[in-house]
C-alpha positions in Angstrom: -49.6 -4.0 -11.9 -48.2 -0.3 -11.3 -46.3 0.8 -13.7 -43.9 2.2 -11.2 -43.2 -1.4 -10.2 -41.4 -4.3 -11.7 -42.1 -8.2 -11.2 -39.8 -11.1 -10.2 -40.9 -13.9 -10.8 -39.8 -16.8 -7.8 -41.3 -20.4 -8.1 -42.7 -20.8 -4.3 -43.7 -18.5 -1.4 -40.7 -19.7 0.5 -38.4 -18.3 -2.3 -40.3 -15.2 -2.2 -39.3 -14.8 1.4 -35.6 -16.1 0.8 -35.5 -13.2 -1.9 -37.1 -10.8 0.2 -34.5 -11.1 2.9 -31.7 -10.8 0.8 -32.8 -7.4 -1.2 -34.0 -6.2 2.0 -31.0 -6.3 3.6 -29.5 -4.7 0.3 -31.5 -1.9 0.9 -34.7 -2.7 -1.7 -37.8 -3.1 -0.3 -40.0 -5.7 -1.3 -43.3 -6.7 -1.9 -44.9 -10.1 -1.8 -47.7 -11.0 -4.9 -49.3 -14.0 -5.6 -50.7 -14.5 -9.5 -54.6 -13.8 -10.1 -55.8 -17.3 -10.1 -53.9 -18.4 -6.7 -50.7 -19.9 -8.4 -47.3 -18.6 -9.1 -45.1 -16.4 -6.4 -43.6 -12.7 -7.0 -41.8 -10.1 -6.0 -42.6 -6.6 -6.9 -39.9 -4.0 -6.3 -40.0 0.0 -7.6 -38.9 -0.3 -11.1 -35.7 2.0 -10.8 -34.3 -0.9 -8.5 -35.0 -4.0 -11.3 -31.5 -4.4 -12.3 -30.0 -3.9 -8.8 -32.2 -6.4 -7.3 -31.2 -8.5 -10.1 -28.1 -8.4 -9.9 -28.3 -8.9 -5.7 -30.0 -11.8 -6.4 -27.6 -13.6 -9.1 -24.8 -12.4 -6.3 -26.8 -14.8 -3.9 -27.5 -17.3 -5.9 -23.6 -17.7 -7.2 -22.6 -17.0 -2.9 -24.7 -20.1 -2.1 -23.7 -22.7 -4.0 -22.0 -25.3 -3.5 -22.7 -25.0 0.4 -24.8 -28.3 1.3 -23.7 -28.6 4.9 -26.1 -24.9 5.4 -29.4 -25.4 5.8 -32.1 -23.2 6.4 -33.8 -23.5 9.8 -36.7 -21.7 11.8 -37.3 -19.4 9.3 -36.2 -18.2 5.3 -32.9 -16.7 6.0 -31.9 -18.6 9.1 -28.9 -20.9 8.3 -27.7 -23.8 10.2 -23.8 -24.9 9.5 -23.7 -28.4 10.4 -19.8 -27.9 10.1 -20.3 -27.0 14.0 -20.5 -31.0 14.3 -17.1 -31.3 13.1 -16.2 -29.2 16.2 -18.4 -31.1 18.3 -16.0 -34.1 17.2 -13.0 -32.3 18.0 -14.3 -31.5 21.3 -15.0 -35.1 21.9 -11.0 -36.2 20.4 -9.6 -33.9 23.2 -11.9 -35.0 25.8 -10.7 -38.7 24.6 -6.6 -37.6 24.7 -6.7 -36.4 27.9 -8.3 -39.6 29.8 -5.7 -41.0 28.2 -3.4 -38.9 28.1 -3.5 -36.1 31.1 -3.7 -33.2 28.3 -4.9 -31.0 31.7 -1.4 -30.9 33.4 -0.1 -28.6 30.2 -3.6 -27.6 28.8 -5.8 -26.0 31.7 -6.1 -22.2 31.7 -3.9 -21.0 34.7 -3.5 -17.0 35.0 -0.2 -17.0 36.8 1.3 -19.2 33.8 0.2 -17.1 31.0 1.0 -13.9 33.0 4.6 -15.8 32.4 4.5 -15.8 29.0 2.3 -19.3 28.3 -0.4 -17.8 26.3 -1.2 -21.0 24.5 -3.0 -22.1 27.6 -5.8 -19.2 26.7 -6.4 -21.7 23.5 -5.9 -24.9 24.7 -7.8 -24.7 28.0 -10.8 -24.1 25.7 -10.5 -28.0 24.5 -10.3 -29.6 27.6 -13.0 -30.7 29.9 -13.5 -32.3 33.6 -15.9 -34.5 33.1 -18.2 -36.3 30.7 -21.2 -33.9 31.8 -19.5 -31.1 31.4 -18.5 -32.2 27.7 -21.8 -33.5 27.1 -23.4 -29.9 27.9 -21.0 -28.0 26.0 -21.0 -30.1 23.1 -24.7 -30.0 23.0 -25.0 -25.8 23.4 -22.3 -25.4 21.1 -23.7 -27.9 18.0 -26.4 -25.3 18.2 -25.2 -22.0 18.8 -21.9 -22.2 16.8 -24.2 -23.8 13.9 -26.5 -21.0 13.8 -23.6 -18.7 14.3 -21.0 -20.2 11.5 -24.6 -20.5 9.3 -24.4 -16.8 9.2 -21.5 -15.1 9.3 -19.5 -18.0 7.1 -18.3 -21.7 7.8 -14.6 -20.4 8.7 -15.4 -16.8 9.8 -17.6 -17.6 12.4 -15.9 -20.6 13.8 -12.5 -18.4 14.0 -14.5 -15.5 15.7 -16.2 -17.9 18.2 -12.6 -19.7 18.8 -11.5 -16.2 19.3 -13.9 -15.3 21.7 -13.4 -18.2 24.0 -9.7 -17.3 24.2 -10.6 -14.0 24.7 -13.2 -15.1 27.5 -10.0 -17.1 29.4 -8.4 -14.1 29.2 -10.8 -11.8 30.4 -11.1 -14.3 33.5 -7.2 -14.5 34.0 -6.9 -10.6 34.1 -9.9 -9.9 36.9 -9.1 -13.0 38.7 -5.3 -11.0 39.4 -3.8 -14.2 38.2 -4.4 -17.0 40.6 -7.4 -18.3 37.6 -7.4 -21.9 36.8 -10.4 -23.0 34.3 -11.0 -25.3 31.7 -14.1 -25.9 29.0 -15.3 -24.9 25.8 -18.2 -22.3 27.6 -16.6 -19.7 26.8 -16.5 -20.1 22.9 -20.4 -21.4 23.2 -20.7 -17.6 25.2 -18.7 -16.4 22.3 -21.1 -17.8 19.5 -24.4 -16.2 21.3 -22.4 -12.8 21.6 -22.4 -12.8 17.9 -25.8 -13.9 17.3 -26.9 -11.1 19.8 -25.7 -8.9 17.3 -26.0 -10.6 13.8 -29.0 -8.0 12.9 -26.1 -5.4 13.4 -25.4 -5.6 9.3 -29.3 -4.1 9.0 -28.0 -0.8 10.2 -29.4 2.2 8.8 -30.4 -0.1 6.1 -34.3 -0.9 7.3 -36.2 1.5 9.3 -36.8 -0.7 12.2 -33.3 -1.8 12.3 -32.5 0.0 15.7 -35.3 -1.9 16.8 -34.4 -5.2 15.2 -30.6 -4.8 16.4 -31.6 -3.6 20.4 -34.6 -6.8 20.1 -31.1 -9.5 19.0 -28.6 -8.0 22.2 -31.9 -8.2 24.6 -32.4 -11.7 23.5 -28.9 -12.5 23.6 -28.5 -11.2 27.2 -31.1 -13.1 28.4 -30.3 -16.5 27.0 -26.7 -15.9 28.5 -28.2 -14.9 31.9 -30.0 -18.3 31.5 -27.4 -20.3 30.5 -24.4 -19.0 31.8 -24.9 -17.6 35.3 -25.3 -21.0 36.7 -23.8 -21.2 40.4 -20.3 -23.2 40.7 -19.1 -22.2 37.2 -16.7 -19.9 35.1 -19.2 -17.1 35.3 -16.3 -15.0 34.4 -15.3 -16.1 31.6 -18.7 -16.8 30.2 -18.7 -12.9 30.6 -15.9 -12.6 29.0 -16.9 -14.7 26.1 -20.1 -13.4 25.5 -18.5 -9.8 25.4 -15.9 -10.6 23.2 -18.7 -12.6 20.9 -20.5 -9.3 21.0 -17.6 -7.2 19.2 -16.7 -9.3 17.3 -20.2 -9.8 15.3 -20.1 -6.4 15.4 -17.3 -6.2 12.9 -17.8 -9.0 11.2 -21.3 -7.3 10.3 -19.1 -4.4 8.7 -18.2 -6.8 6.1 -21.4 -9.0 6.1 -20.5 -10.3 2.2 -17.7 -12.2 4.0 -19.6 -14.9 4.8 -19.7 -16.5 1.3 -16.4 -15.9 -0.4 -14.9 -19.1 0.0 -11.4 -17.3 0.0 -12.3 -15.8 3.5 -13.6 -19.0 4.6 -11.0 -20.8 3.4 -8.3 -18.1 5.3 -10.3 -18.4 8.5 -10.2 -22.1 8.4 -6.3 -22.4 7.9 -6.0 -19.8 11.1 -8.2 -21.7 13.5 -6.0 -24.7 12.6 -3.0 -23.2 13.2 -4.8 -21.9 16.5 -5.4 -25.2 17.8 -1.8 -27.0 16.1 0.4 -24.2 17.3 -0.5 -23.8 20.4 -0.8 -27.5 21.5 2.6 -28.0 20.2 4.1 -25.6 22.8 2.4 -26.8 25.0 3.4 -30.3 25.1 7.1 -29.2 23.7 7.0 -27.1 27.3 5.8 -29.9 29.3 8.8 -31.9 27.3 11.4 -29.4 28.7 
């Protein structure tokens, strides 16, 4: 071995690519070795970056636990949240209060009303849907693309920043539309989760030297998924807009911080203000519709 390097040992390729991934984007480059006789995995790195790369991987492996609902997907470093089927249930529960309830009368995104001073209608609209297709598609596009989404910028983090970008999407509609909008539907917030996606390579910045490459390759991919699954005739094209914008910004700050996504402080933070999100400003609106 060169003396200028040092070894880590791993205990299967796959780790050796997990490990890669995570000192790369520390800015330690990596190489890949396999023992002599074909068995046993490591990492070489120069030998002045040992003990940082240590330490970035005992970080990791500390960040990680206890996080069983994240799985990896695709490929090493891809994380899937299955917490985005909690949402999916929620999405149903509202879908299930309103047949039974008319949660549309108080609920649906109408510009004119939050131009008055209802801007819980910017949240609520996001739960409500007209039909069961139009559930059924949502709920399907968002499992995915707010699982990939929370699975990499954090459980709460990323499901606040999505829920954000939906409202943000309803308002972006509301403002171009001079008012007179009326929507409904959670495609905005699914728009919101592929906006940040499109820029989750944004935290490689300066870090790699293809990251210009990396980051222009995630938007250009992210712009053509939403051209394909948002720009369909007869609905909130808009907002979908809107969403995916929003989405797009902010990943982009989110990937400022990028060690958010595993301090369960953050997440737990994030978590307590989407709840209050969706609590709040349901309450008003049926205390409005009371009055």
């Amino acid at each position: 071995m060169d003396p200028a390097t040092a070894r880590i040992p791993v205990r299967s390729h796959r780790q050796a690519m997990d490990w890669s991934l995570v000192l790369v984007s520390q800015g330690i480059e990596t190489a890949i070795e396999q023992g002599a006789d074909g068995t046993g995995w490591g990492l070489l790195v120069a030998r002045q970056d040992y003990q940082h790369a240590l330490r970035a991987l005992r970080q990791y492996h500390l960040e990680n636990r206890g996080w069983p609902w994240q799985q990896p997907v695709f490929r090493p470093g891809l994380l899937f949240d299955w917490g985005s089927l909690a949402w999916v249930l929620l999405v149903g529960l509202f879908f299930w209060l309103d047949v039974h309830g008319n949660l549309q009368s108080v609920g649906i995104m109408d510009g004119a009303a939050v131009a008055h001073g209802q801007w819980w209608r910017l949240f609520t609209a996001i739960w409500l849907h007209a039909d069961l297709a139009h559930l059924a598609t949502n709920a399907a596009l968002g499992l995915v693309l707010l699982g990939l989404a929370m699975g990499h910028y954090g459980t709460g983090p990323g499901l606040l920043a999505a829920y954000l970008a939906g409202a943000g999407g309803n308002l972006v509609a509301g403002l171009l539309s001079l008012q007179t909008h009326r929507s409904l539907g959670a495609s905005g917030m699914v728009m919101g989760s592929l906006g940040l996606l499109a820029v989750q390579s944004f935290s490689l910045w300066r870090q790699t030297p293809h990251s210009r490459k990396l980051i222009f390759s995630g938007v250009c991919g992210g712009v053509m998924l939403f051209v394909l699954l948002a720009l369909t005739p007869g609905t909130d094209v808009v907002a979908h807009l809107g969403g995916f914008v929003c989405g797009l910004l902010l990943g982009v700050l989110l990937n400022l911080v990028p060690a958010i996504a595993h301090k369960p402080g953050a997440n737990v933070l994030s978590g307590m203000v989407f709840a209050l999100l969706v609590v709040l400003p349901w309450w008003l609106a049926v205390r409005g519709a009371a009055h």
